[in-house]
C-alpha positions in Angstrom: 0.0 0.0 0.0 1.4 3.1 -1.1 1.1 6.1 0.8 0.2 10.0 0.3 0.7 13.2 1.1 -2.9 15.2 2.2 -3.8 18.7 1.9 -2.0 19.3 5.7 1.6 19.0 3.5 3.4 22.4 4.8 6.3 21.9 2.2 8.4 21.7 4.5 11.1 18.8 3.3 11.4 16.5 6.2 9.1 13.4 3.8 12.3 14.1 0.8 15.2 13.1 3.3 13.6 10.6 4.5 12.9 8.8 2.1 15.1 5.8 0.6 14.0 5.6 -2.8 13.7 9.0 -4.2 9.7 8.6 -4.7 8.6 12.4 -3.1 8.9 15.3 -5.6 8.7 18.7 -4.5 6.1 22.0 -5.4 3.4 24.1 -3.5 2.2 20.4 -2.1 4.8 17.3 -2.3 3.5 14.5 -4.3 4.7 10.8 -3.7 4.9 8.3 -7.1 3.0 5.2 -6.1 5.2 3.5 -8.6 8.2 3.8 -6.6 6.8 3.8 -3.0 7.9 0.9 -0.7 5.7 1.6 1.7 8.1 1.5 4.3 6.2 4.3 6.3 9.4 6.3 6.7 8.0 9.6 5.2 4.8 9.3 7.2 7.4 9.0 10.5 8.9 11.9 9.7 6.0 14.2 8.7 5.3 16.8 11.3 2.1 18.0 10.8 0.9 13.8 10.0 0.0 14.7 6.1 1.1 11.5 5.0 -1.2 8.6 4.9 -1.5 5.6 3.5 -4.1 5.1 0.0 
């Protein structure tokens, strides 16, 4: 299960370092690529604000 980032998404880059496979790209909202998600829940850990969920 892939995850993704919600509407709460404050840009703030902590989801991009955290992840091992490259699958976050940035803009106003970050946007994960369900085709490269391993759903290893490391973004969702490191999300502050809990905008990361899984689909």
């Amino acid at each position: 299960m892939a995850y993704k980032i919600t509407d709460e998404c404050l840009a703030c880059g902590a989801c991009i370092d955290s992840c091992p496979v490259e699958a976050i790209s940035e803009g106003d909202i970050y946007k994960i690529d369900p085709a490269k998600c391993e759903s290893c829940g490391a973004c969702a850990d490191a999300c502050p604000t809990g905008a990361i969920v899984e689909e």
